[in-house]
C-alpha positions as CSV (number, residue, x, y, z in Angstrom):
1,X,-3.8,46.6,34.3
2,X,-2.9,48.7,31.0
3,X,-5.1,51.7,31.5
4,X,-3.5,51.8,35.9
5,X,-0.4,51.2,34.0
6,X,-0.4,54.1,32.0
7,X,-1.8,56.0,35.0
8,X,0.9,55.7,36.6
9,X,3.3,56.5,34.0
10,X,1.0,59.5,33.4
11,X,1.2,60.8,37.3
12,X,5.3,60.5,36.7
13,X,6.0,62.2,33.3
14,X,3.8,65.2,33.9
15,X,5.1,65.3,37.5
16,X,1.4,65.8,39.1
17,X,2.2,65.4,42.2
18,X,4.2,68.1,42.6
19,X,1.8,69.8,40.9
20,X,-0.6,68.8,43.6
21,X,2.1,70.1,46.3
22,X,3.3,73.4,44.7
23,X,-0.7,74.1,44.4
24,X,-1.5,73.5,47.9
25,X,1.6,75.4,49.3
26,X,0.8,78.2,47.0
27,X,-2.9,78.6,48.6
28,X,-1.4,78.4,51.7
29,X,0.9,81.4,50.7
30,X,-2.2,83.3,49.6
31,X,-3.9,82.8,52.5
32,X,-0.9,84.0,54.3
33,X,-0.3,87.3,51.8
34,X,-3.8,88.1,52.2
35,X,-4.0,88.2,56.5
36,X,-0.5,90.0,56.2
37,X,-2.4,92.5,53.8
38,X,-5.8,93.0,55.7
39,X,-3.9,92.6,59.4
40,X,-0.8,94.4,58.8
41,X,0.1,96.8,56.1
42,X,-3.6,98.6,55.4
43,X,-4.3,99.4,58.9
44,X,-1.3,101.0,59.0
45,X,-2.4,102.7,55.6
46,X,-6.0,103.4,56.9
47,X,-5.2,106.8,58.7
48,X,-4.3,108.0,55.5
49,X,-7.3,107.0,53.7
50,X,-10.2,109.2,54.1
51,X,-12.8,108.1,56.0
52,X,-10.3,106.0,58.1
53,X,-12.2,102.4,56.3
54,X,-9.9,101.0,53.6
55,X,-12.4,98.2,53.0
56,X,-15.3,100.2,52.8
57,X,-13.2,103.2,51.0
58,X,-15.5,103.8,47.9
59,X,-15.2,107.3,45.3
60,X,-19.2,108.4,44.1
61,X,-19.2,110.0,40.4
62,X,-23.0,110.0,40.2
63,X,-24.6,106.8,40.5
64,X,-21.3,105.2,40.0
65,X,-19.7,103.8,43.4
66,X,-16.5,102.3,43.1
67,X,-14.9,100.2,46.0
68,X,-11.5,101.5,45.5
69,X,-9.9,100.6,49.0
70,X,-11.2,96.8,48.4
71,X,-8.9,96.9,45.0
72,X,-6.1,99.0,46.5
73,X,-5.9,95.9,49.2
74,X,-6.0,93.6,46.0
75,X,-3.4,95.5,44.2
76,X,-1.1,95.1,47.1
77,X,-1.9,91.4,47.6
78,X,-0.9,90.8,43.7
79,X,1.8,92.6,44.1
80,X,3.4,90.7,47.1
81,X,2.6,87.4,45.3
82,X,3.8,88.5,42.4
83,X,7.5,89.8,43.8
84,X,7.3,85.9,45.7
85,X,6.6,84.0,42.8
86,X,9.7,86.4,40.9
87,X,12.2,85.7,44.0
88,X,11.4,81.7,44.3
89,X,11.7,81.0,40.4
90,X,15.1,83.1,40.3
91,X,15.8,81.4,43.2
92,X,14.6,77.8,42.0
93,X,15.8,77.8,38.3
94,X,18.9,80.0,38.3
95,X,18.9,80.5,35.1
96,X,20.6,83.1,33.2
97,X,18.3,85.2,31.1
98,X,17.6,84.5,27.3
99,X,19.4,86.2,24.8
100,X,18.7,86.4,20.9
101,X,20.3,83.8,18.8
């Protein structure tokens, strides 16, 4: 019973299981960003993308084609997660910043 033992105090000093939640919750948030991305905010960007595709919006130099409306839909996602994850750790630790000693 040592090695469950240990398990368990494993599973409660490292706090995995609200490891295990926070990770699934933040998928789920992904999943959310990204249909809010591709279903609301690009099409209403895509009339002022040439060609009037933002997924298939590519720029040619040569035989180079790059897929720039693909990462212009990426930016924005990592943006938007990035601004979340920014409000919900101010929010959550409420901290004041750290200054120099």
């Amino acid at each position: 019973m040592g090695l469950i033992s240990e398990f368990k105090e494993f599973l409660k000093e490292y706090k995995v299981i609200g490891l295990a939640v926070a990770l699934i919750i933040g998928l789920a948030s992904v999943a959310l960003i990204n249909s809010v991305v591709n279903n609301l905010i690009m099409p209403i960007l895509t009339p002022f993308i040439p060609g009037g595709g933002w997924q298939t919006a590519t720029l040619t130099i040569g035989p180079i084609v790059i897929g720039w409306g693909a990462l212009l839909g990426a930016i924005i996602n990592f943006i938007i997660i990035a601004f979340v994850v920014f409000l919900i750790s101010k929010y959550a630790l409420k901290e004041e910043k750290v200054t120099k000693k």
